[in-house]
RORONU-338956 format. One line per field, with one value per atom (N, C-alpha, C, O): residue in three letters; residue number from 0; x, y, z; atom name. Coordinates in Angstrom, 3 decimals. Layout:
<nodes>
type = c(ALA:...)
seq = c(NUM:...)
X = c(X:...)
Y = c(Y:...)
Z = c(Z:...)
atom = c(CA:...)
</nodes>
This chain:
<nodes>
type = c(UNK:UNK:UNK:UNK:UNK:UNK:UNK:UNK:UNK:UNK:UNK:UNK:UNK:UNK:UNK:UNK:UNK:UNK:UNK:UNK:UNK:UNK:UNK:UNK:UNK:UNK:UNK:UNK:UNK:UNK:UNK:UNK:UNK:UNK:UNK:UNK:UNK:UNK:UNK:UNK:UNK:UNK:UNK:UNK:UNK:UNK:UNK:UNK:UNK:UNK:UNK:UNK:UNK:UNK:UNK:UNK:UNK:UNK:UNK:UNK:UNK:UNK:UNK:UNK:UNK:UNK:UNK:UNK:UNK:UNK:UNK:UNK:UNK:UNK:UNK:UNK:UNK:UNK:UNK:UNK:UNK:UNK:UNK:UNK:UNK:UNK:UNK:UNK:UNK:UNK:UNK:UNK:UNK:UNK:UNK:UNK:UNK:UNK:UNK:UNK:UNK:UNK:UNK:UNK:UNK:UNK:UNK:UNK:UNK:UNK:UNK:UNK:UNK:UNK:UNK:UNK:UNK:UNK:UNK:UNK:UNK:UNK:UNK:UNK:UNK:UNK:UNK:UNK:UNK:UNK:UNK:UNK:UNK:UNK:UNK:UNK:UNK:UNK:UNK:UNK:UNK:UNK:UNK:UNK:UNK:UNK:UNK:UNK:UNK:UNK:UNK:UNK:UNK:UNK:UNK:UNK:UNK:UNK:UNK:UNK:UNK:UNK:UNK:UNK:UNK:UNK:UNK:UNK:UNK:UNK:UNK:UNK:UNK:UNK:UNK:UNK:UNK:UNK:UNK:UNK:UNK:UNK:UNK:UNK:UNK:UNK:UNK:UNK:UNK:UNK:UNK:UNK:UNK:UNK:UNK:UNK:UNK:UNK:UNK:UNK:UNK:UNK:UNK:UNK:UNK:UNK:UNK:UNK:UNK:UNK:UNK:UNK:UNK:UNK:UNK:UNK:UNK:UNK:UNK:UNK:UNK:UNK:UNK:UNK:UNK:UNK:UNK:UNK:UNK:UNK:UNK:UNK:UNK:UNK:UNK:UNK:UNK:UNK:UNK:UNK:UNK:UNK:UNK:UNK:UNK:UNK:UNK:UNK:UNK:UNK:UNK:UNK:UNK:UNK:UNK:UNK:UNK:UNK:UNK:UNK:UNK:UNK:UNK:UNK:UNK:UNK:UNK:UNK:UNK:UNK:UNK:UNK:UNK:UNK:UNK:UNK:UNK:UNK:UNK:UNK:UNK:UNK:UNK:UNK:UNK:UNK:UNK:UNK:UNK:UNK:UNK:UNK:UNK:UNK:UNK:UNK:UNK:UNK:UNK:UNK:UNK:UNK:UNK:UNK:UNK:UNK:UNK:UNK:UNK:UNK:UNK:UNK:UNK:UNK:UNK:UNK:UNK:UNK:UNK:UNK:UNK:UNK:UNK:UNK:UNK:UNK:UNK:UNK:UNK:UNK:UNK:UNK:UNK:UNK:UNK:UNK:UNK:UNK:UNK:UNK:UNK:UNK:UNK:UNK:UNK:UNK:UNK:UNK:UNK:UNK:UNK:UNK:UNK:UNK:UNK:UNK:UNK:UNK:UNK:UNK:UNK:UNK:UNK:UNK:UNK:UNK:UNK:UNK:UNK:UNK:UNK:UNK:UNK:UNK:UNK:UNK:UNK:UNK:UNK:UNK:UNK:UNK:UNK:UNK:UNK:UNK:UNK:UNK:UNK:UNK:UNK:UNK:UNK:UNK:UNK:UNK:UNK:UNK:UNK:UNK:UNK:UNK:UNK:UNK:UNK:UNK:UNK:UNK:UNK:UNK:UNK:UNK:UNK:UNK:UNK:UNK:UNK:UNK:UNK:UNK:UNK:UNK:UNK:UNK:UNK:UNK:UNK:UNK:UNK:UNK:UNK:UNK:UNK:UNK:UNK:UNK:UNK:UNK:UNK:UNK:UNK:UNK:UNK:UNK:UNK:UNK:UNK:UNK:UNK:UNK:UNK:UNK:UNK:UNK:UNK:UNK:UNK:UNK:UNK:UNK:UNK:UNK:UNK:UNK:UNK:UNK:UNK:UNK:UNK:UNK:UNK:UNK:UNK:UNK:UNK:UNK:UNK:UNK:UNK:UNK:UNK:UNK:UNK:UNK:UNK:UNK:UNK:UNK:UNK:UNK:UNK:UNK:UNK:UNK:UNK:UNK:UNK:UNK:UNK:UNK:UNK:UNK:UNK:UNK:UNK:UNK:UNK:UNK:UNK:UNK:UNK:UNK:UNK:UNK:UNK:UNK:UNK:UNK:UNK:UNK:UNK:UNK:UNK:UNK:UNK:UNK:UNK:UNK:UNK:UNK:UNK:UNK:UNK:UNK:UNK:UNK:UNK:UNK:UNK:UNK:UNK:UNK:UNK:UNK:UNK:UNK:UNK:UNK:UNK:UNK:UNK:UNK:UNK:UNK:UNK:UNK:UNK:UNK:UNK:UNK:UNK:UNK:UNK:UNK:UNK:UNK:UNK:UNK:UNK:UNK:UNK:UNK:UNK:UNK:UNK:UNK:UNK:UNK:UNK:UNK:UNK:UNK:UNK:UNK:UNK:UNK:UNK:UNK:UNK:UNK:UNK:UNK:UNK:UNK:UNK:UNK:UNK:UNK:UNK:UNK:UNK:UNK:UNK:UNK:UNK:UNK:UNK:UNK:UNK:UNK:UNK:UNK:UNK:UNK:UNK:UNK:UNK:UNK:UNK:UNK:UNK:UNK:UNK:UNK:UNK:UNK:UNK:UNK:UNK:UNK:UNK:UNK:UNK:UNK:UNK:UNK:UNK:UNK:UNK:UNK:UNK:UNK:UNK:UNK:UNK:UNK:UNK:UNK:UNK:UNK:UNK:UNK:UNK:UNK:UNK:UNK:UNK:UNK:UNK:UNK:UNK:UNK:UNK:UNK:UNK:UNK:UNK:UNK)
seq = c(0:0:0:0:1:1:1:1:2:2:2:2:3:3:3:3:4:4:4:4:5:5:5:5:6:6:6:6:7:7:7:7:8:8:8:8:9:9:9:9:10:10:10:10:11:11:11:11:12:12:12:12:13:13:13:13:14:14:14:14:15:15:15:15:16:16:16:16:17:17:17:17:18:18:18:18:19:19:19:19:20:20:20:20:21:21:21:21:22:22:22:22:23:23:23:23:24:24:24:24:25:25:25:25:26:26:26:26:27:27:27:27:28:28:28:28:29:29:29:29:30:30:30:30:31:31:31:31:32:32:32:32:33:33:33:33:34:34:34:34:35:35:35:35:36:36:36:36:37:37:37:37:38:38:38:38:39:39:39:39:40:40:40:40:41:41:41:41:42:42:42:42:43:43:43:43:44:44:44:44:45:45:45:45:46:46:46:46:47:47:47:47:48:48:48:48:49:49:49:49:50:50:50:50:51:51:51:51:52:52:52:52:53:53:53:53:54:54:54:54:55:55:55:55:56:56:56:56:57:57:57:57:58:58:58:58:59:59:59:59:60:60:60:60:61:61:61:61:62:62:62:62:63:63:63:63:64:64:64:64:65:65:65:65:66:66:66:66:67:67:67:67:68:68:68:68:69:69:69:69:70:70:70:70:71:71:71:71:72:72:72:72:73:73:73:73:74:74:74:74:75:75:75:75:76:76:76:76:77:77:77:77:78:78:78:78:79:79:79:79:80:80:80:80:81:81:81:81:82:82:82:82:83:83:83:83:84:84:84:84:85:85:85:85:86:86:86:86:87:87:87:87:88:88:88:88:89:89:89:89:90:90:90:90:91:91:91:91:92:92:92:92:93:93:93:93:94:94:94:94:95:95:95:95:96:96:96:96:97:97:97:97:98:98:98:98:99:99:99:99:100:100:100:100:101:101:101:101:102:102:102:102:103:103:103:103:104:104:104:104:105:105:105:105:106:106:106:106:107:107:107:107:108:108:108:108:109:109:109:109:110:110:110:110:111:111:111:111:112:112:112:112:113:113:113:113:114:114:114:114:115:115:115:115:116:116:116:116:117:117:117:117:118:118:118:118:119:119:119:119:120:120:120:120:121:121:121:121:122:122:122:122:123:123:123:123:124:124:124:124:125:125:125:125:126:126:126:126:127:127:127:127:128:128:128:128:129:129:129:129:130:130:130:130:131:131:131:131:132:132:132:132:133:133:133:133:134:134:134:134:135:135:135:135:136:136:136:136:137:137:137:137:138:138:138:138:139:139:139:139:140:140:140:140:141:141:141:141:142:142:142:142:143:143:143:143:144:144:144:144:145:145:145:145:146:146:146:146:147:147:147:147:148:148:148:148:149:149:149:149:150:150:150:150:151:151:151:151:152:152:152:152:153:153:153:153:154:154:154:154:155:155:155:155:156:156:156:156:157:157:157:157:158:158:158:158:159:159:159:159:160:160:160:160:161:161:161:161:162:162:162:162:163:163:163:163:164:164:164:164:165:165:165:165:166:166:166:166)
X = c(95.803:95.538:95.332:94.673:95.991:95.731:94.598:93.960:94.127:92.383:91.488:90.302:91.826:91.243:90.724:89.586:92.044:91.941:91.200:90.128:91.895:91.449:89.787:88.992:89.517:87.900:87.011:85.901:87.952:87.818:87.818:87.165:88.518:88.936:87.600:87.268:86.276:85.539:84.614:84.165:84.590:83.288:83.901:83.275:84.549:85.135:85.260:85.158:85.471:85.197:83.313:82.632:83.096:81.403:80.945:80.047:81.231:80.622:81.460:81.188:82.375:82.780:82.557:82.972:81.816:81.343:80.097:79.919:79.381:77.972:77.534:76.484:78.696:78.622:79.401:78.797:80.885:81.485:81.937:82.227:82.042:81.734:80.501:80.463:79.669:77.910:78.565:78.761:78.782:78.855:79.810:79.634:80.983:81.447:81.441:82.301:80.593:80.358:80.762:80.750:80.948:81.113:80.258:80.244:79.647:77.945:77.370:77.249:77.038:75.995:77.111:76.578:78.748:79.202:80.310:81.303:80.109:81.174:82.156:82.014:83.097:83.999:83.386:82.295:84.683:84.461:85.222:85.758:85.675:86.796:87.229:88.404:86.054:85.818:86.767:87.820:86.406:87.076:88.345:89.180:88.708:90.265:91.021:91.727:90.717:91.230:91.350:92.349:90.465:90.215:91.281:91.726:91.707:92.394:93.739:94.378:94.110:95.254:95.557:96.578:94.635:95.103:95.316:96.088:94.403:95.156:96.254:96.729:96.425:97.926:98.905:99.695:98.958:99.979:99.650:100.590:98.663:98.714:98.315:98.394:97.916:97.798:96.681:95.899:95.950:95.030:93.608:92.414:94.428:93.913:93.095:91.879:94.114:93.806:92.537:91.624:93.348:92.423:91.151:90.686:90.538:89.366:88.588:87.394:89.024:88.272:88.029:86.925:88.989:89.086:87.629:86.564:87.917:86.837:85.524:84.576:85.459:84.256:83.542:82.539:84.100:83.605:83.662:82.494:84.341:83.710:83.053:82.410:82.954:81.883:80.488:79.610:80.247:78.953:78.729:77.807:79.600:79.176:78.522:77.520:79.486:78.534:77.395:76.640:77.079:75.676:74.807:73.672:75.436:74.529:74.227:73.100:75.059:74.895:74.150:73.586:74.418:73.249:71.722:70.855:71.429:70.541:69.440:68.323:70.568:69.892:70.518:71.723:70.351:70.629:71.802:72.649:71.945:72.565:73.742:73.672:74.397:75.797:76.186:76.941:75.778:76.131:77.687:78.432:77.952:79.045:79.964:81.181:79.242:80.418:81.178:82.216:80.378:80.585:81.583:82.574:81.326:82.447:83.572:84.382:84.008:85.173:85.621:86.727:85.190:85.824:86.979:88.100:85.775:86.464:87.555:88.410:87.233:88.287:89.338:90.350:89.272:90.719:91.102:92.320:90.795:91.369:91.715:92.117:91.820:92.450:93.261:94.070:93.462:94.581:95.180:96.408:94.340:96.057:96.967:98.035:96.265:96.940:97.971:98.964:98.001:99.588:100.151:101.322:99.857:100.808:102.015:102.538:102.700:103.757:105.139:106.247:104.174:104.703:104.525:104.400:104.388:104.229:105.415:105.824:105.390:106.331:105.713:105.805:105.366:104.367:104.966:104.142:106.107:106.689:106.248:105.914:106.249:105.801:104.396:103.634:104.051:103.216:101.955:100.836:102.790:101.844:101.282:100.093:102.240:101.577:99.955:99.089:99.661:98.736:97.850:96.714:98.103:97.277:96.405:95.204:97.130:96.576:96.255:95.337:96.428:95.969:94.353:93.531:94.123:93.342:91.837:90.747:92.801:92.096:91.235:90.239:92.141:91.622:90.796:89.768:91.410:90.295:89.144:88.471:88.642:87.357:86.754:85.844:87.010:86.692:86.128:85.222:86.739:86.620:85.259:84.335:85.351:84.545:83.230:82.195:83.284:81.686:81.743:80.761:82.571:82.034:81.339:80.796:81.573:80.877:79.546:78.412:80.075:78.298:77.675:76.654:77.991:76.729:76.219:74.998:77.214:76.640:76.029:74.870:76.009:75.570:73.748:72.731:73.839:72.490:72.307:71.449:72.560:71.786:71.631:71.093:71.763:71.050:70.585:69.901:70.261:68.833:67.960:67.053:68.435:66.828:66.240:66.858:64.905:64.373:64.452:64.815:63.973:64.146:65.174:65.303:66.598:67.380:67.851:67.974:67.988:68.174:70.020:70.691:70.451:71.203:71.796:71.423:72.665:72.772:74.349:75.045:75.116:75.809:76.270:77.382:75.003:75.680:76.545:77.321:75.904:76.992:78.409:79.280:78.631:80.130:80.683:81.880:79.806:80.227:80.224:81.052:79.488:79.245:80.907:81.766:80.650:82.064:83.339:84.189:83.513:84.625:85.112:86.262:84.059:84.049:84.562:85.058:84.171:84.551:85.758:86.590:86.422:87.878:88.706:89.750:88.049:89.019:88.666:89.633:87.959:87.624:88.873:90.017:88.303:88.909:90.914:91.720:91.022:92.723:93.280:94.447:92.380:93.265:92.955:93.481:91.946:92.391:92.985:92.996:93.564:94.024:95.841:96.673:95.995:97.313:97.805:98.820:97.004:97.314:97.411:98.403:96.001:95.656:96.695:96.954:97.119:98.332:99.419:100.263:99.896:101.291:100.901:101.819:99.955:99.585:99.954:100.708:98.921:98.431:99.950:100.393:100.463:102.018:102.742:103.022:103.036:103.559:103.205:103.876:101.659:101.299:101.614:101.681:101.836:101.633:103.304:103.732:103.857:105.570:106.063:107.222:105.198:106.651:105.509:105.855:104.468:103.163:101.798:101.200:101.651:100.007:99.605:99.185:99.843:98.925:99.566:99.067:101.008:102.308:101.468:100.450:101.701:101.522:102.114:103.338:101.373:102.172:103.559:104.703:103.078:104.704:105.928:106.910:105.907:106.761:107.568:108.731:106.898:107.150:108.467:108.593)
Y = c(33.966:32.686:32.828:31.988:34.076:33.942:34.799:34.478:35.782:35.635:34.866:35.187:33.829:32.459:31.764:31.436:31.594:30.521:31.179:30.812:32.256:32.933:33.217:32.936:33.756:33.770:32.065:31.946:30.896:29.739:28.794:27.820:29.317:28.871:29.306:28.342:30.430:30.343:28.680:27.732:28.746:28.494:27.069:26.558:26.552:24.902:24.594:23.568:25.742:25.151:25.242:24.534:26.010:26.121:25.099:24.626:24.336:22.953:21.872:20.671:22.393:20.828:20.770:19.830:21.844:22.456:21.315:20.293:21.788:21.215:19.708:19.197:19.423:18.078:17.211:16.520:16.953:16.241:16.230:15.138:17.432:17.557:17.096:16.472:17.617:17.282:15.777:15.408:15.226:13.510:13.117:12.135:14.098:14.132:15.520:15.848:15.876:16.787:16.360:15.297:17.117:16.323:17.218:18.395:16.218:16.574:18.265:19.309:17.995:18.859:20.154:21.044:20.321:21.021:20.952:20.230:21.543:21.660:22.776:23.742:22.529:23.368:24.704:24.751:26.042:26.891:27.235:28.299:26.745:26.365:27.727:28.026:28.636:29.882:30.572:31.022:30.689:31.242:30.799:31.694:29.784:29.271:30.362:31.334:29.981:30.545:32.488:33.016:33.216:34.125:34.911:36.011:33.963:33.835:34.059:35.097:33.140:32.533:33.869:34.538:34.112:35.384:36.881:37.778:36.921:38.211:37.831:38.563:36.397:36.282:36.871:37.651:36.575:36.545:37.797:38.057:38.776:39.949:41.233:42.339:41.041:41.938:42.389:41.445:43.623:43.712:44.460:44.159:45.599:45.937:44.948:44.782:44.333:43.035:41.558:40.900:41.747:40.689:41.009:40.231:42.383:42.701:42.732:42.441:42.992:43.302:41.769:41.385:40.940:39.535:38.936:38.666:38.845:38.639:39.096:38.512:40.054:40.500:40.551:41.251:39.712:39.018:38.158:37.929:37.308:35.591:35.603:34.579:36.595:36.546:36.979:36.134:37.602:38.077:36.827:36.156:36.343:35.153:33.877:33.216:33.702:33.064:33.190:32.357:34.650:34.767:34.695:34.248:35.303:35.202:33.459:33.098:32.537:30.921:30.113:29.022:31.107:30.466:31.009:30.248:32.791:32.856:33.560:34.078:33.211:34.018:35.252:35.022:36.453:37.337:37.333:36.690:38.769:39.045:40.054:41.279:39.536:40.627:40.569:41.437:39.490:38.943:38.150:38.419:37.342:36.521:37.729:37.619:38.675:39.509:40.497:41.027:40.774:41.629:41.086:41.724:39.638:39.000:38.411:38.209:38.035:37.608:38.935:38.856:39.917:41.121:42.077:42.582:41.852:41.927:41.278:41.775:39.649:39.105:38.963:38.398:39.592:39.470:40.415:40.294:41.414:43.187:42.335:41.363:42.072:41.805:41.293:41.510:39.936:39.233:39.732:39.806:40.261:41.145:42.459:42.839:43.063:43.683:43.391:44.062:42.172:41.547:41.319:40.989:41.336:40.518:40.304:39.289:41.606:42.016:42.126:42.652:41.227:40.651:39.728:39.317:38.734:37.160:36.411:36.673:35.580:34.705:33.789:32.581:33.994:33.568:32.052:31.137:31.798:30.609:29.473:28.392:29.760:28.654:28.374:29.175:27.224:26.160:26.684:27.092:26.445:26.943:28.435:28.701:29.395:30.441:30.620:31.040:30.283:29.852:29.014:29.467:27.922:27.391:27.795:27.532:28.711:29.711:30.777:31.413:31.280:32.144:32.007:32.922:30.663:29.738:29.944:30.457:29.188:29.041:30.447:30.436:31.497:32.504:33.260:33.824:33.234:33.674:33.463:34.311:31.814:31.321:31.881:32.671:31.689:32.588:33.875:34.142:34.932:36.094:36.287:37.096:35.847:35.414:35.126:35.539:34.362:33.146:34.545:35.144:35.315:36.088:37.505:38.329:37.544:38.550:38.057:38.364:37.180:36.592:36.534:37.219:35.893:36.065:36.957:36.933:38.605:39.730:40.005:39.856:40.445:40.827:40.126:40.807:38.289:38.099:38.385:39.256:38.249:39.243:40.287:40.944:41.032:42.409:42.320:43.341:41.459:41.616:40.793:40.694:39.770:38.769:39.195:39.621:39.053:39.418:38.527:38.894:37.023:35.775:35.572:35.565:35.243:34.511:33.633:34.150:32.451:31.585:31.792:31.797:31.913:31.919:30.329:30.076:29.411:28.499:27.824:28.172:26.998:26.534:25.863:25.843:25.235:24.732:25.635:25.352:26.999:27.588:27.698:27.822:27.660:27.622:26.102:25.882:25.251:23.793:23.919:23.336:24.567:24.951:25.110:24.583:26.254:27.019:26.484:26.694:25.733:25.043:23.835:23.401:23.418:21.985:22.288:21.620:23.414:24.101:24.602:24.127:25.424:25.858:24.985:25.186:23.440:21.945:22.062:22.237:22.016:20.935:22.625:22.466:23.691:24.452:24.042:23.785:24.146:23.781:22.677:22.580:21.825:20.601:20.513:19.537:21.515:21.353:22.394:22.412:23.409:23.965:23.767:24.609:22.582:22.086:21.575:22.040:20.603:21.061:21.773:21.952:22.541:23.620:24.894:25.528:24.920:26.298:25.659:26.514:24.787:24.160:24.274:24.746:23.987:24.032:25.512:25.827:26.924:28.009:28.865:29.715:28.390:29.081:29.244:30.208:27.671:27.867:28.586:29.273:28.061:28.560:30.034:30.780:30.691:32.213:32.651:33.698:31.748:32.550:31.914:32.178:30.757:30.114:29.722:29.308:29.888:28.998:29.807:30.606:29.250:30.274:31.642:32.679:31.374:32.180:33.751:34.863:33.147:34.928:36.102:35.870:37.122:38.278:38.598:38.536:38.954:39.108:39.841:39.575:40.806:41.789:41.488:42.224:40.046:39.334:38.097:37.693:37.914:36.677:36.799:35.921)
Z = c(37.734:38.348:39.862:40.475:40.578:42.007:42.192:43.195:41.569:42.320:41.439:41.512:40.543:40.617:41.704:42.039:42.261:43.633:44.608:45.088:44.890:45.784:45.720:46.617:44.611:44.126:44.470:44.988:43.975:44.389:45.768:46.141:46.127:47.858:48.296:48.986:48.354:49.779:48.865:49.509:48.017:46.959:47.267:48.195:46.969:47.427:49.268:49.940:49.539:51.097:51.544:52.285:51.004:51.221:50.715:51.412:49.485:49.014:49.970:49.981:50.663:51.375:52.637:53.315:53.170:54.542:54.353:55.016:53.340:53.279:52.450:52.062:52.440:51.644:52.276:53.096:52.140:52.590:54.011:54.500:54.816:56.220:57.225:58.286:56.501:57.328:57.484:58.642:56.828:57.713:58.850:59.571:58.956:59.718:60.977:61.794:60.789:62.336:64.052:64.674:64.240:65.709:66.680:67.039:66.891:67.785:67.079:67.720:65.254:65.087:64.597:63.934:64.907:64.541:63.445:63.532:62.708:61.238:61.432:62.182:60.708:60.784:59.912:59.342:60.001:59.276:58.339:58.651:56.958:56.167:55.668:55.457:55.473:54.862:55.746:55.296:57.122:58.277:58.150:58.022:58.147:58.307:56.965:57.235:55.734:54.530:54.665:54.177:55.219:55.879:56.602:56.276:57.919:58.660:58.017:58.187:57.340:56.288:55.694:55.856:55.069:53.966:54.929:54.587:56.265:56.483:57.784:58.652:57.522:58.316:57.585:58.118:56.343:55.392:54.727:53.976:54.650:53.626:54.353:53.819:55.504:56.787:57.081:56.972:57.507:57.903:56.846:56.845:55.957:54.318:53.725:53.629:53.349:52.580:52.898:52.399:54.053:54.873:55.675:56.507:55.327:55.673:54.460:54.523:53.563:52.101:51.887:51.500:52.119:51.709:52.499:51.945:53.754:54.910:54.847:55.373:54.260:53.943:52.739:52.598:51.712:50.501:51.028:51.344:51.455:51.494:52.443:52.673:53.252:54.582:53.586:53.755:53.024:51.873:51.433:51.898:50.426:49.313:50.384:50.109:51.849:52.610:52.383:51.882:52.864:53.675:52.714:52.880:51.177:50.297:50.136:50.477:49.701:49.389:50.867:50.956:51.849:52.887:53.210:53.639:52.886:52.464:53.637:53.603:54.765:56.160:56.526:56.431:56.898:57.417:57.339:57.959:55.811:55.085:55.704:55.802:55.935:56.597:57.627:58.067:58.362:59.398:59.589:60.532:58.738:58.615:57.368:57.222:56.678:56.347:57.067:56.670:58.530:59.373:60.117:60.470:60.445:61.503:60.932:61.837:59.839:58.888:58.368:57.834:58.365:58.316:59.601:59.660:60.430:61.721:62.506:63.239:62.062:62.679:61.793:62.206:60.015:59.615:59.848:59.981:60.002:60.465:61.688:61.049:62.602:64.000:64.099:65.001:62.765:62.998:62.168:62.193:61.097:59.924:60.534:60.053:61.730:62.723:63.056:62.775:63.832:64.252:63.046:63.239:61.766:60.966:60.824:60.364:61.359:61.329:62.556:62.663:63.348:64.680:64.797:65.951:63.589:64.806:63.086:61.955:63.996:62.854:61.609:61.828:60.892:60.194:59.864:59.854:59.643:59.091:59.943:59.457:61.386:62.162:62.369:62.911:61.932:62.597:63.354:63.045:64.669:65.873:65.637:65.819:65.215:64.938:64.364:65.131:63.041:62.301:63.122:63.261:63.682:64.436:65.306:65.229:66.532:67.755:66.534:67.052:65.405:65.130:64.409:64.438:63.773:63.651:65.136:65.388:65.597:67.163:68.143:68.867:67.744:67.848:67.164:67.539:65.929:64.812:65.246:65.831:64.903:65.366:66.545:66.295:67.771:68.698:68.746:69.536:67.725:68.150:66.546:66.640:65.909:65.100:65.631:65.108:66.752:67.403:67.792:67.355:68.486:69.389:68.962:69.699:67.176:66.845:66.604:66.973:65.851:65.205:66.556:66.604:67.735:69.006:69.175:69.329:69.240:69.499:68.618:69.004:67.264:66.399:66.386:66.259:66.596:66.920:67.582:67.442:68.463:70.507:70.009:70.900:68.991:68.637:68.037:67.968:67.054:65.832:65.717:64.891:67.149:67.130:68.327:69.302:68.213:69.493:70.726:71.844:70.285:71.166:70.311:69.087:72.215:71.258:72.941:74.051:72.604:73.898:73.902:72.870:74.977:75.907:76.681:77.827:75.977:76.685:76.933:75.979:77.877:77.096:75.900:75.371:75.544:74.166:72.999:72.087:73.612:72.440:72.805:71.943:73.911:74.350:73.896:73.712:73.766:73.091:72.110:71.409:71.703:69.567:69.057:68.350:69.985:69.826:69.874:69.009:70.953:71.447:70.571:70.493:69.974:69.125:67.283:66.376:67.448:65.927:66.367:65.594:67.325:67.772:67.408:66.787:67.976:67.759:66.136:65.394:65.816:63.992:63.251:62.825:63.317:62.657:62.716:61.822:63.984:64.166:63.547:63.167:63.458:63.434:62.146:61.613:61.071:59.883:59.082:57.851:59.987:59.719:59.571:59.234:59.894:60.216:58.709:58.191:58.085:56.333:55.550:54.844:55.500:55.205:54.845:53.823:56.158:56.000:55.932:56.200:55.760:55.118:53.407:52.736:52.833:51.333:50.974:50.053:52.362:51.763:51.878:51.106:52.939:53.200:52.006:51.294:51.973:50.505:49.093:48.323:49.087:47.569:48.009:47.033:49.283:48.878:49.201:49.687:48.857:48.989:48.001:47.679:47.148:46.299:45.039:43.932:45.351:43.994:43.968:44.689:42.901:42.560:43.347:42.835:44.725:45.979:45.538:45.365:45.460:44.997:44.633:43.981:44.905:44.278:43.163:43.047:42.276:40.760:41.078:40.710:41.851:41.418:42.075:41.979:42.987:43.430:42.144:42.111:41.611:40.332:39.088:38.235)
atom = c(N:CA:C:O:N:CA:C:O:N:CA:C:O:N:CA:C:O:N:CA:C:O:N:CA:C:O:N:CA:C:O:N:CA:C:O:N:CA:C:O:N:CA:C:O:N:CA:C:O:N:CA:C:O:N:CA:C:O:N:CA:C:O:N:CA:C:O:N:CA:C:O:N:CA:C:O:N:CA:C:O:N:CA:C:O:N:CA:C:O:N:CA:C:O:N:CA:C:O:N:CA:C:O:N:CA:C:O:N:CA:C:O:N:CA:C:O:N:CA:C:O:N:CA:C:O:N:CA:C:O:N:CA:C:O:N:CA:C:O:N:CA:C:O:N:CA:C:O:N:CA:C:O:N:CA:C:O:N:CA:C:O:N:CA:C:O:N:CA:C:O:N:CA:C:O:N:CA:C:O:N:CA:C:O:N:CA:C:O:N:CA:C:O:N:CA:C:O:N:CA:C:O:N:CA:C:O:N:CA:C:O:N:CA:C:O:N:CA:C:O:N:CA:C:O:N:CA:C:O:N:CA:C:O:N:CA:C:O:N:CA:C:O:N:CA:C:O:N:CA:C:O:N:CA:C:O:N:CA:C:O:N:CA:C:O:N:CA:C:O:N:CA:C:O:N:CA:C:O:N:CA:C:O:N:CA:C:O:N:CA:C:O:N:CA:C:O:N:CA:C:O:N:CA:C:O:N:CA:C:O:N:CA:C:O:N:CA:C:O:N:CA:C:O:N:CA:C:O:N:CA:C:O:N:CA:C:O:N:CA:C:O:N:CA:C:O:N:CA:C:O:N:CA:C:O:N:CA:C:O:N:CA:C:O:N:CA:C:O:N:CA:C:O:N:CA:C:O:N:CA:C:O:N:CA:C:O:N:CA:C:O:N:CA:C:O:N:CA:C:O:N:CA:C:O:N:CA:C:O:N:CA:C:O:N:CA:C:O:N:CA:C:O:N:CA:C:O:N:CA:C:O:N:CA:C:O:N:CA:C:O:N:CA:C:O:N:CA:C:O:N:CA:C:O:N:CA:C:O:N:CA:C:O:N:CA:C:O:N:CA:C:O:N:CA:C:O:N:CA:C:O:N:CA:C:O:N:CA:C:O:N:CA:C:O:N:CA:C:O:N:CA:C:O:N:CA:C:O:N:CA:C:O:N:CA:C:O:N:CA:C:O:N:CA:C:O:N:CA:C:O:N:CA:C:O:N:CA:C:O:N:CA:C:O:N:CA:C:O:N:CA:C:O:N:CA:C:O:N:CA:C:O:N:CA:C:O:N:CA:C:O:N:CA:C:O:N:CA:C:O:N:CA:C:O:N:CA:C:O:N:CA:C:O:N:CA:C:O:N:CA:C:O:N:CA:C:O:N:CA:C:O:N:CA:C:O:N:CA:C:O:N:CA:C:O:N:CA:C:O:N:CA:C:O:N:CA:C:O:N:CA:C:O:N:CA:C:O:N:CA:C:O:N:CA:C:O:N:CA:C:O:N:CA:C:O:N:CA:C:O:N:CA:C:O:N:CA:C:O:N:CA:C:O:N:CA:C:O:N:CA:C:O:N:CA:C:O:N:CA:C:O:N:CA:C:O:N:CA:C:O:N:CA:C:O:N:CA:C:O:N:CA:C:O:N:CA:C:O:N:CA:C:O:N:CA:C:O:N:CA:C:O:N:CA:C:O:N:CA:C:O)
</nodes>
């Protein structure tokens, strides 16, 4: 049942990215639900785990969006290897943790996908709006990440999320 969900979790946030979000954007930007869940799993399973993880739902992205293929598996890979790094130093039980870890994620995330395009497009404009892009998804990602990881915390210490050989 848990790589159900887990198999399930990018595939339900990708239909609610593009369906039930698009109406609520804030100026043109959606959250990244995929990223948050991402995040989540190599908070909690470390950096192994949470790169292999990151880099399937970063694929199944790129594949269900259809543009330049390995782009978003390259940067959800990267940024769960970074945060599954600390895993083992930060307090996972709290709140804020997850949140700034959230907050950062995203960040270091925008900041691959930028580079990665600045290297494989030829024209690529340079403006602030992407620092607004960015900044506006930092906010949408956090603040739904504040349910989010109260649900995923749990399911992964006490429900479904468990590792079998914990049960």
């Amino acid at each position: 049942m848990r790589y159900l969900l887990l198999f399930l979790l990018p595939f339900t946030a990708i239909l609610l990215q593009s369906t039930v979000f698009s109406f609520y954007s804030i100026k043109g930007t959606l959250p990244d639900l995929v990223l948050v869940f991402v995040v989540f799993f190599a908070l909690i399973n470390g950096a192994r785990g949470g790169t292999i993880y990151g880099f399937l739902c970063g694929l199944f992205e790129d594949l269900y969006l259809g543009r330049f293929i390995g782009v978003n598996a390259l940067s959800k890979a990267l940024t769960a290897y970074l945060v599954g790094h600390f895993q083992d130093r930060v307090f996972k039980e709290n709140i804020l943790v997850a949140l700034v870890t959230v907050m950062l994620g995203t960040i270091i995330n925008s900041l691959v996908v930028f580079f990665l395009a600045l290297f494989t497009h030829d024209i690529f404009n340079v403006d602030m709006s992407i620092a607004v892009t960015v900044l506006y998804q930092c906010i949408y990602n956090t603040v739904l990440a504040l349910p989010l990881y109260l649900w995923y915390y749990n399911s992964s210490y006490k429900g479904v999320l468990r590792p079998t050989e914990e049960r």
